[in-house]
mmCIF entry with sequence, helices, sheets and N, C-alpha, C, O atoms, coordinates in Angstrom:
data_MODEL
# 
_entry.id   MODEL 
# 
_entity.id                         1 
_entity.type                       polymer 
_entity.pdbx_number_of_molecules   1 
# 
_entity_poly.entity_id                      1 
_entity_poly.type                           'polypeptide(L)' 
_entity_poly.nstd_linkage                   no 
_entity_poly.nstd_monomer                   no 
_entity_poly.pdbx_seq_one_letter_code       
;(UNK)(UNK)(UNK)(UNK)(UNK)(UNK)(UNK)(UNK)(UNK)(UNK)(UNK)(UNK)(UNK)(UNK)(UNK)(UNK)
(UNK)(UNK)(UNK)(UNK)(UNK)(UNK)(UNK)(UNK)(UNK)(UNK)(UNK)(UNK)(UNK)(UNK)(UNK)(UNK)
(UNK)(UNK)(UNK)(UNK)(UNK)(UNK)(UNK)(UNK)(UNK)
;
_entity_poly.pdbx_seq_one_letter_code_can   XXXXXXXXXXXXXXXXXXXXXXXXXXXXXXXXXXXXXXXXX 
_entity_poly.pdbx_strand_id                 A 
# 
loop_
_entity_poly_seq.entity_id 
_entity_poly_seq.num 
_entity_poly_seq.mon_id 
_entity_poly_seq.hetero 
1 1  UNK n 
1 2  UNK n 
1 3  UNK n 
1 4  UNK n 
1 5  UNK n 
1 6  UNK n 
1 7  UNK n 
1 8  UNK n 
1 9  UNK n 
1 10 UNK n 
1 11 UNK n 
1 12 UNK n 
1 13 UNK n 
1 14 UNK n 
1 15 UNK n 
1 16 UNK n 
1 17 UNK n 
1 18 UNK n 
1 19 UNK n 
1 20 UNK n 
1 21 UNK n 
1 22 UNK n 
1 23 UNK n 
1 24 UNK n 
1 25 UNK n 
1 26 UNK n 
1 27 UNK n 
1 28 UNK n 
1 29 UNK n 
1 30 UNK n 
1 31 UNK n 
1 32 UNK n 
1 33 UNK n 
1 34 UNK n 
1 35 UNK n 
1 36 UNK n 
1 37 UNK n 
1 38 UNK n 
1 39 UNK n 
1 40 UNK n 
1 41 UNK n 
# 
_struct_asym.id          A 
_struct_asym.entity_id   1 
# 
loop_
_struct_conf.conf_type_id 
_struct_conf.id 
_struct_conf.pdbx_PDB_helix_id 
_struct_conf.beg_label_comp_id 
_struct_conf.beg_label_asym_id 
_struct_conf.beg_label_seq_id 
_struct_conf.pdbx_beg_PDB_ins_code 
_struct_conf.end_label_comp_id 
_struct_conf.end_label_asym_id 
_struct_conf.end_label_seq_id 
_struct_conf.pdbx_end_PDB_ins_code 
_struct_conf.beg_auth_comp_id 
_struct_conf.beg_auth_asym_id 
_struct_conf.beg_auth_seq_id 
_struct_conf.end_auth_comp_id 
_struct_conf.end_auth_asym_id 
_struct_conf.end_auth_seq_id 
_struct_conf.pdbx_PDB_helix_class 
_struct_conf.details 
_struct_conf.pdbx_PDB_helix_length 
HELX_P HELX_P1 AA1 UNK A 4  ? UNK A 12 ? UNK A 4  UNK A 12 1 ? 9  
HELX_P HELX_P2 AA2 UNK A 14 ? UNK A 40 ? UNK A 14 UNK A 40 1 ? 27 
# 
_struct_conf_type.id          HELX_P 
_struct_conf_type.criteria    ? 
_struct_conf_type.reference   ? 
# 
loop_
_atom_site.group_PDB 
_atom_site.id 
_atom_site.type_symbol 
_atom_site.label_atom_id 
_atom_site.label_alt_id 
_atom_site.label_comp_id 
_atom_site.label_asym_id 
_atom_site.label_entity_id 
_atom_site.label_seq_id 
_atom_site.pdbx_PDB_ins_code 
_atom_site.Cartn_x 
_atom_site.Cartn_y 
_atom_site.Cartn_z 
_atom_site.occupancy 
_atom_site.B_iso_or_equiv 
_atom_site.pdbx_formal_charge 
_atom_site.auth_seq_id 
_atom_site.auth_comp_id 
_atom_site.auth_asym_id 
_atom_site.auth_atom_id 
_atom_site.pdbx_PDB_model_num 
ATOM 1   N N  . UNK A 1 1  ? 137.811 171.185 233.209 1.00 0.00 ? 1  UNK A N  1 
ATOM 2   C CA . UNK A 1 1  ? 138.264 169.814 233.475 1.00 0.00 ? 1  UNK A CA 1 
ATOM 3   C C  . UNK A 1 1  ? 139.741 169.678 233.107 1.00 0.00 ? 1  UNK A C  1 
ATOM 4   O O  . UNK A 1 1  ? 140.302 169.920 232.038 1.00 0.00 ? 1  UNK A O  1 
ATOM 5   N N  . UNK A 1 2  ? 140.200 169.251 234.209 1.00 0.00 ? 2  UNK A N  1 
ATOM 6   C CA . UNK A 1 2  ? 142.382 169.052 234.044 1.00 0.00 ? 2  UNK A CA 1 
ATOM 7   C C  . UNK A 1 2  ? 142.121 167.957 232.602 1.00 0.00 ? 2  UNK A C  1 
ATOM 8   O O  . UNK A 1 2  ? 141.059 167.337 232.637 1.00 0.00 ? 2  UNK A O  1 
ATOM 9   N N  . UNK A 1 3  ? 142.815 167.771 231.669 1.00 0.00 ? 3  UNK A N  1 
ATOM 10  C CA . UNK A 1 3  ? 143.752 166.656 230.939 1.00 0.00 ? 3  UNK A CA 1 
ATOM 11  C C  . UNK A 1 3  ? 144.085 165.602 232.114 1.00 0.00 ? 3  UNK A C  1 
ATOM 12  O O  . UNK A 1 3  ? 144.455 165.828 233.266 1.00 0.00 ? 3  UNK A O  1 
ATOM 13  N N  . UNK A 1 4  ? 143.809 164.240 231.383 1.00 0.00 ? 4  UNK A N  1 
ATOM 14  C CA . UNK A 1 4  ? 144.453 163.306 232.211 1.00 0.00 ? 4  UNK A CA 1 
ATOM 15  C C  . UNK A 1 4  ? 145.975 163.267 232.247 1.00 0.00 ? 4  UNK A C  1 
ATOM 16  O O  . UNK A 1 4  ? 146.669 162.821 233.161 1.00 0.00 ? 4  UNK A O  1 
ATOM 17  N N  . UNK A 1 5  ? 146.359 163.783 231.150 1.00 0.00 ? 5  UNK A N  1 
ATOM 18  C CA . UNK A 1 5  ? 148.126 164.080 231.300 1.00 0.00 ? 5  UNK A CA 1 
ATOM 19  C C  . UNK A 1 5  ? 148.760 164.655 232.499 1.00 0.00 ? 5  UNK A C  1 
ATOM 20  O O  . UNK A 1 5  ? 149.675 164.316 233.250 1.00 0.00 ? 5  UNK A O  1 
ATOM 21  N N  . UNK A 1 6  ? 147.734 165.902 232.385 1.00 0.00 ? 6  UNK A N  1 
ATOM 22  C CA . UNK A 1 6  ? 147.656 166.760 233.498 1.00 0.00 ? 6  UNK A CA 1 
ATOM 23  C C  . UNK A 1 6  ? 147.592 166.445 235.334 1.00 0.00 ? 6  UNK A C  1 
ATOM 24  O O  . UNK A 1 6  ? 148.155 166.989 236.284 1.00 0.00 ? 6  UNK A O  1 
ATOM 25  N N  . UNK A 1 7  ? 146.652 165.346 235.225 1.00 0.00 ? 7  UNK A N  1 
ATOM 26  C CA . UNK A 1 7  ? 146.254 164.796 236.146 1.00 0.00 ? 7  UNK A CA 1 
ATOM 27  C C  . UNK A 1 7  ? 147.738 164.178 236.336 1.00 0.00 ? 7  UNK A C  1 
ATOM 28  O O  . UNK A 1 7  ? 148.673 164.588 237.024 1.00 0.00 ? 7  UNK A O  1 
ATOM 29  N N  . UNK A 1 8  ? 147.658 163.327 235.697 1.00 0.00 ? 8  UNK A N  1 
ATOM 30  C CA . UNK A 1 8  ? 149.471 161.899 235.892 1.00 0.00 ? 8  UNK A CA 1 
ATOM 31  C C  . UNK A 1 8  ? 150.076 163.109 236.545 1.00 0.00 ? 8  UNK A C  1 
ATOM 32  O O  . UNK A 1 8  ? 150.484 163.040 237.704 1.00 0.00 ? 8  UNK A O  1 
ATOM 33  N N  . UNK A 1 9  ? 150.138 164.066 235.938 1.00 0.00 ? 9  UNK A N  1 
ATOM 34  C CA . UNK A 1 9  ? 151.535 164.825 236.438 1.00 0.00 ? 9  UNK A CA 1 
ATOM 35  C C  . UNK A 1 9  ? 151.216 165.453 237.954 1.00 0.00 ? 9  UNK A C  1 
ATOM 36  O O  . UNK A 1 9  ? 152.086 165.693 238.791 1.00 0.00 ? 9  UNK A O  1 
ATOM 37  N N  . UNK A 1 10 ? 150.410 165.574 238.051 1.00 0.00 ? 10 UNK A N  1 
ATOM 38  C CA . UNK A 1 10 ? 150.271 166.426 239.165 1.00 0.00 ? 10 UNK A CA 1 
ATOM 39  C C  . UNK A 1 10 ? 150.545 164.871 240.640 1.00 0.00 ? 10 UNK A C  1 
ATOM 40  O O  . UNK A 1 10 ? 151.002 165.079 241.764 1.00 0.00 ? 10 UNK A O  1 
ATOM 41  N N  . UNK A 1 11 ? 150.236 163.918 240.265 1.00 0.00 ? 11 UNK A N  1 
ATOM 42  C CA . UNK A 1 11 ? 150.411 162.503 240.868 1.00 0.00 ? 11 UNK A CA 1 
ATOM 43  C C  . UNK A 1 11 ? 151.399 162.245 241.356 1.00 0.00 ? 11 UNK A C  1 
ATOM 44  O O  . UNK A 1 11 ? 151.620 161.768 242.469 1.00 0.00 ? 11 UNK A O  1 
ATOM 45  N N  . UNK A 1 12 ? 152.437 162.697 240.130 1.00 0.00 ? 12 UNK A N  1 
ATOM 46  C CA . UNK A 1 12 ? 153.870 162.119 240.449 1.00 0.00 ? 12 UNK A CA 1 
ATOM 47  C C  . UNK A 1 12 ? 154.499 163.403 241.123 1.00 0.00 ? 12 UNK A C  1 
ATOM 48  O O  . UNK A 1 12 ? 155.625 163.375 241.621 1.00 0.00 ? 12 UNK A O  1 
ATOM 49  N N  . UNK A 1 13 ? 153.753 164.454 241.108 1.00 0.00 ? 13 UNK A N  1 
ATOM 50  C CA . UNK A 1 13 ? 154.574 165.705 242.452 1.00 0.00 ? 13 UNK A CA 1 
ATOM 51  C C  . UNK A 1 13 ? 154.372 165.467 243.767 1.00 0.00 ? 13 UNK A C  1 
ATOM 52  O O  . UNK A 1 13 ? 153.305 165.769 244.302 1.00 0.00 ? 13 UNK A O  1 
ATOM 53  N N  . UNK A 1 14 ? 155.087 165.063 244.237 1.00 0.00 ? 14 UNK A N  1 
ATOM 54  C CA . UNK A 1 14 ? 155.474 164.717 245.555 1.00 0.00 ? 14 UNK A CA 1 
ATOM 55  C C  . UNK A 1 14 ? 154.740 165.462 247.119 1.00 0.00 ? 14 UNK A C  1 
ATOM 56  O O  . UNK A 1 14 ? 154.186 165.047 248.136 1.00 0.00 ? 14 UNK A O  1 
ATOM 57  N N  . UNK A 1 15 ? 155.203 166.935 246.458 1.00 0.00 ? 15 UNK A N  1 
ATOM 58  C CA . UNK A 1 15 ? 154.732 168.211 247.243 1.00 0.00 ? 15 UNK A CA 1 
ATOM 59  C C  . UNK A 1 15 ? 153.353 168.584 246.722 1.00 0.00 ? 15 UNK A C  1 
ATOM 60  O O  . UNK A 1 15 ? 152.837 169.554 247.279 1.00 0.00 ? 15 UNK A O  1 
ATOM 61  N N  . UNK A 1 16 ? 152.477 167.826 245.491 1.00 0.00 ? 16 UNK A N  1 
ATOM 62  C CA . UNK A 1 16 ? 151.328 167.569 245.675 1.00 0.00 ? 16 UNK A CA 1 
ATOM 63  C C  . UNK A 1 16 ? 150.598 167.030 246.453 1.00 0.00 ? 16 UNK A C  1 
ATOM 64  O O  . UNK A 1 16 ? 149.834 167.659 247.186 1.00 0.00 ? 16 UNK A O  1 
ATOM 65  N N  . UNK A 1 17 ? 150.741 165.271 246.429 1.00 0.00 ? 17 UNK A N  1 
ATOM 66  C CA . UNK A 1 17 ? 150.216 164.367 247.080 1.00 0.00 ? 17 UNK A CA 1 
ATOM 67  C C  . UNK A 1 17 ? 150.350 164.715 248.405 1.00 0.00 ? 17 UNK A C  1 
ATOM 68  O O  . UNK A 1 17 ? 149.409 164.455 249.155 1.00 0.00 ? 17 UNK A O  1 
ATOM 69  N N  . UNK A 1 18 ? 151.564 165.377 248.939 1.00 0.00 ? 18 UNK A N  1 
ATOM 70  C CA . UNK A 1 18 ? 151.299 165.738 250.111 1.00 0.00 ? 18 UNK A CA 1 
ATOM 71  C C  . UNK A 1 18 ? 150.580 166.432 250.854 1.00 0.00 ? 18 UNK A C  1 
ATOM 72  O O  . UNK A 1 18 ? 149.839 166.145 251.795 1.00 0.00 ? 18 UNK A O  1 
ATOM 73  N N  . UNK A 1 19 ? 150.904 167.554 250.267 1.00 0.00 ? 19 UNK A N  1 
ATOM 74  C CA . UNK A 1 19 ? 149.504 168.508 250.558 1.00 0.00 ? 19 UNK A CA 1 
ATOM 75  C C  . UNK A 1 19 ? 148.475 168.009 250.599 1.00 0.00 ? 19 UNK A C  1 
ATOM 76  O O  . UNK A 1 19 ? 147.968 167.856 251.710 1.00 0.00 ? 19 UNK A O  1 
ATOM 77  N N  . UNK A 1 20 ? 147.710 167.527 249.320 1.00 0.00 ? 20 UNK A N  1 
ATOM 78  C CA . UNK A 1 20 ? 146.746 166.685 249.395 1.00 0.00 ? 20 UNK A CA 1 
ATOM 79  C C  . UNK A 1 20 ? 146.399 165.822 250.658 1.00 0.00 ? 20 UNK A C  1 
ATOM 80  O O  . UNK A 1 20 ? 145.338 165.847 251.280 1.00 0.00 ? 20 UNK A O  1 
ATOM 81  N N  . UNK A 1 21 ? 147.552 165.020 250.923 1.00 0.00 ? 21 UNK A N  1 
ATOM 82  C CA . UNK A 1 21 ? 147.612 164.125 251.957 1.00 0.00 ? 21 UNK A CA 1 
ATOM 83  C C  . UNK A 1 21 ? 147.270 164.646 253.530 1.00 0.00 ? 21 UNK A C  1 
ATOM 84  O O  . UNK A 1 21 ? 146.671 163.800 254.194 1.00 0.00 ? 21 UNK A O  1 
ATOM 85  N N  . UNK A 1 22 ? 147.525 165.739 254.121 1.00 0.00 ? 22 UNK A N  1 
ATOM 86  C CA . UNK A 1 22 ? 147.691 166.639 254.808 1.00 0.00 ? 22 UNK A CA 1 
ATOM 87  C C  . UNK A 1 22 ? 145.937 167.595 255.002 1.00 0.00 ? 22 UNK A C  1 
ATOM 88  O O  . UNK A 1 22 ? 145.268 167.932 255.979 1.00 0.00 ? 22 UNK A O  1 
ATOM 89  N N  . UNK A 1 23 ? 145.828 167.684 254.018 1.00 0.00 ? 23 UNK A N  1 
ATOM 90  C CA . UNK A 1 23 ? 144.309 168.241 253.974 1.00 0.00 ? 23 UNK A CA 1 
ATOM 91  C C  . UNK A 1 23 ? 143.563 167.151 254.315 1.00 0.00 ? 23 UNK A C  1 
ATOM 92  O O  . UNK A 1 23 ? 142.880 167.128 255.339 1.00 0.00 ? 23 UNK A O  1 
ATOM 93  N N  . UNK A 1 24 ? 143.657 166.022 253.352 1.00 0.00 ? 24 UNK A N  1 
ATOM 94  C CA . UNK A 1 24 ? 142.729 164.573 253.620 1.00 0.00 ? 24 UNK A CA 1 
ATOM 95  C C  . UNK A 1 24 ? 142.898 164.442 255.596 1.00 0.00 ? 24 UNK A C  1 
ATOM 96  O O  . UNK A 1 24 ? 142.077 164.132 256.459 1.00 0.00 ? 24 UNK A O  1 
ATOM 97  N N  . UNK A 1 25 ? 143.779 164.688 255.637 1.00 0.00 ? 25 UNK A N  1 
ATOM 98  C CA . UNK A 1 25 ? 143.594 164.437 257.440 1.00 0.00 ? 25 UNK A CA 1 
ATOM 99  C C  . UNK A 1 25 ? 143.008 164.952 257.614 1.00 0.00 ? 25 UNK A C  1 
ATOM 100 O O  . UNK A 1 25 ? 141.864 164.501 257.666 1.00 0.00 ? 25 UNK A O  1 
ATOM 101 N N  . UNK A 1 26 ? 143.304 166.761 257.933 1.00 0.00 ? 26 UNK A N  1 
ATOM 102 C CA . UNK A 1 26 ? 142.979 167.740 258.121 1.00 0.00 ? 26 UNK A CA 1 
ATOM 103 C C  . UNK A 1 26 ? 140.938 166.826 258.427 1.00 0.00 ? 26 UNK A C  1 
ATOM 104 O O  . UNK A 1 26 ? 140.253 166.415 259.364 1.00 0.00 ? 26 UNK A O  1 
ATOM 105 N N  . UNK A 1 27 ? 140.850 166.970 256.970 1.00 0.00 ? 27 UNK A N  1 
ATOM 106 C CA . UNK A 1 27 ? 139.305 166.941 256.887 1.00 0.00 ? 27 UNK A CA 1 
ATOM 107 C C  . UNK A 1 27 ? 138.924 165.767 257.730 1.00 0.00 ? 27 UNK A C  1 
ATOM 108 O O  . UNK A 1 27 ? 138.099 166.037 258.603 1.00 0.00 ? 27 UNK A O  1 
ATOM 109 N N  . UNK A 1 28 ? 139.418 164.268 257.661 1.00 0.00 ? 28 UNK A N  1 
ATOM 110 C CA . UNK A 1 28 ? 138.847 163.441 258.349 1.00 0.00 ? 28 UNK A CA 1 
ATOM 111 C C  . UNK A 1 28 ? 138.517 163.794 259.770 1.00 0.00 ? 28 UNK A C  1 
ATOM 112 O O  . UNK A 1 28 ? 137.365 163.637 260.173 1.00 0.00 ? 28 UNK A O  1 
ATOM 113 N N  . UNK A 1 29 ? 139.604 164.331 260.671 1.00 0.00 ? 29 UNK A N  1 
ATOM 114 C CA . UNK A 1 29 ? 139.884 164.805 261.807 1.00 0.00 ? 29 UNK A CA 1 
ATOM 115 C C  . UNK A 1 29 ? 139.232 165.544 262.463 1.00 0.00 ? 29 UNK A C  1 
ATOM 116 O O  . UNK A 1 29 ? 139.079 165.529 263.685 1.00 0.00 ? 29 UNK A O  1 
ATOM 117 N N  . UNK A 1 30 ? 138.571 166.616 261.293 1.00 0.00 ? 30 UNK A N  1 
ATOM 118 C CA . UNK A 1 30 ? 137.711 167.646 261.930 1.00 0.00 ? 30 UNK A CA 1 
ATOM 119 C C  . UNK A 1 30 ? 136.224 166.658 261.769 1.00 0.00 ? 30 UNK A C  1 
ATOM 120 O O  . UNK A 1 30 ? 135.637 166.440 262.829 1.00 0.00 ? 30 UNK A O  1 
ATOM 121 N N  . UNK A 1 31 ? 135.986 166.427 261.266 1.00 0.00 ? 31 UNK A N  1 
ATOM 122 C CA . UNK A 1 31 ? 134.643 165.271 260.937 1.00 0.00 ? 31 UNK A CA 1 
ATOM 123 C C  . UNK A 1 31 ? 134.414 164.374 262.257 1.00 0.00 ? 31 UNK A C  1 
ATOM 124 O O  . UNK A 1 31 ? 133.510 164.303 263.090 1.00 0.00 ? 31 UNK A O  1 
ATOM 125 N N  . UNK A 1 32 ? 135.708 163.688 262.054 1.00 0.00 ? 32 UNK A N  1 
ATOM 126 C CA . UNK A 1 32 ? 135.567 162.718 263.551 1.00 0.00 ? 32 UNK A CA 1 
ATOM 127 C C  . UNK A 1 32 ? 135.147 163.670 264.665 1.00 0.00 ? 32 UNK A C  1 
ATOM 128 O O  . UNK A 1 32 ? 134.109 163.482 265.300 1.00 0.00 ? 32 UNK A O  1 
ATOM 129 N N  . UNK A 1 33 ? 136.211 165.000 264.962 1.00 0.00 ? 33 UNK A N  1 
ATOM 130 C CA . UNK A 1 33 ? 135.911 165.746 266.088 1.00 0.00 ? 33 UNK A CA 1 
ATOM 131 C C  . UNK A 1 33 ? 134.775 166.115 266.123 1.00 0.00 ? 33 UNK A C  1 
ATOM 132 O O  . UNK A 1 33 ? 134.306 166.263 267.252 1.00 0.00 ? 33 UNK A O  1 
ATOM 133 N N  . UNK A 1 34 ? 133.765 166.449 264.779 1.00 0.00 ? 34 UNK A N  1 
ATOM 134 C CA . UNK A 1 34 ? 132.758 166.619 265.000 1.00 0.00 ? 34 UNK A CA 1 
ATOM 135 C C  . UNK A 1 34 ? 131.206 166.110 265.669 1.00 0.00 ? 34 UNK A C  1 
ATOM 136 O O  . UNK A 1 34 ? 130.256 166.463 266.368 1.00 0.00 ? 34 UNK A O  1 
ATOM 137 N N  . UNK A 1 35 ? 131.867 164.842 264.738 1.00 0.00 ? 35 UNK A N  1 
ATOM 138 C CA . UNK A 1 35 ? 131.112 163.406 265.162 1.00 0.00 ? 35 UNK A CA 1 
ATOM 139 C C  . UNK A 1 35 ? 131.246 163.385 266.530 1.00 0.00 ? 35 UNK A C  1 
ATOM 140 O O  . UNK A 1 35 ? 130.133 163.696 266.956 1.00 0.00 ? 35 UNK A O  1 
ATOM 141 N N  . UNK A 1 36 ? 131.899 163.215 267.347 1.00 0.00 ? 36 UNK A N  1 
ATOM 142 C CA . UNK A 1 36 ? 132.371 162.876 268.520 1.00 0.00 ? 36 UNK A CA 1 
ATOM 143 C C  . UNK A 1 36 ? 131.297 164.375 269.573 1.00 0.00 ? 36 UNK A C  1 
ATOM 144 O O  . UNK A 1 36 ? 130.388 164.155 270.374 1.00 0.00 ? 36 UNK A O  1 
ATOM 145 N N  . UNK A 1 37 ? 131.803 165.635 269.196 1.00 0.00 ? 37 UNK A N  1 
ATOM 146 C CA . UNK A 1 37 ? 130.583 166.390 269.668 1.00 0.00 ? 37 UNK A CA 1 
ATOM 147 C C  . UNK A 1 37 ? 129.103 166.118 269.719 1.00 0.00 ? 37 UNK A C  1 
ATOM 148 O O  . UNK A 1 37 ? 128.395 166.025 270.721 1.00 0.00 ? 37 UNK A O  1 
ATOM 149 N N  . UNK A 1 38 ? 128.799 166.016 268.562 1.00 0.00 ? 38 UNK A N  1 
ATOM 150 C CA . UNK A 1 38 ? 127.306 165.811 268.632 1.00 0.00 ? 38 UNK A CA 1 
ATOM 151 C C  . UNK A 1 38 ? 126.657 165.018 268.663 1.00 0.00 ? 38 UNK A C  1 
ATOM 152 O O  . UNK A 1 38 ? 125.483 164.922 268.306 1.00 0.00 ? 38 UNK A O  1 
ATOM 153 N N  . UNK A 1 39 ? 127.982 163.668 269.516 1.00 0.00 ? 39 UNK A N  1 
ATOM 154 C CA . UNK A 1 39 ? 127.114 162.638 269.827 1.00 0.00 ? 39 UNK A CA 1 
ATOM 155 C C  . UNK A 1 39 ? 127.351 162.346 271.741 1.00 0.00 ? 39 UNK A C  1 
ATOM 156 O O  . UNK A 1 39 ? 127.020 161.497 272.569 1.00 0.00 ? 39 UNK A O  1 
ATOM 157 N N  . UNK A 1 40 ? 127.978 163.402 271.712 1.00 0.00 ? 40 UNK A N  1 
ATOM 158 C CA . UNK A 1 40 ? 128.301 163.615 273.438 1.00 0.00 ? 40 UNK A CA 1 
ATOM 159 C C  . UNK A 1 40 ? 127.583 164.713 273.836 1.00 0.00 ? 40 UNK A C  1 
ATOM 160 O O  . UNK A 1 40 ? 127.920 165.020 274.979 1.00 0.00 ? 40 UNK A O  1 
ATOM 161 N N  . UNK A 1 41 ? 126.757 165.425 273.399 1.00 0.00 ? 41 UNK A N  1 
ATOM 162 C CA . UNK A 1 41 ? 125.317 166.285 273.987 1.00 0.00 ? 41 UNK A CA 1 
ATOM 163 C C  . UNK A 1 41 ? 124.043 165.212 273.926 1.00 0.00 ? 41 UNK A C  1 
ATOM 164 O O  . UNK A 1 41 ? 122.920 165.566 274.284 1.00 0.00 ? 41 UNK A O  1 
# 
């Protein structure tokens, strides 16, 4: 388990959240695309 210190910090890195941010699409995107397949068979 990170330290919540740990945590703050990783928050305020920029080139964290982004990444982060970037995956979070990533994942929604493929989900939707998925959704969207297996409800069009």
């Amino acid at each position: 388990w990170v330290g919540l210190e740990n945590f703050r910090d990783l928050f305020r890195n920029e080139a964290f959240l982004l990444a982060m941010r970037n995956t979070l699409f990533q994942l929604i995107m493929a989900i939707f695309i998925l959704y969207h397949i297996k409800n069009n068979k």
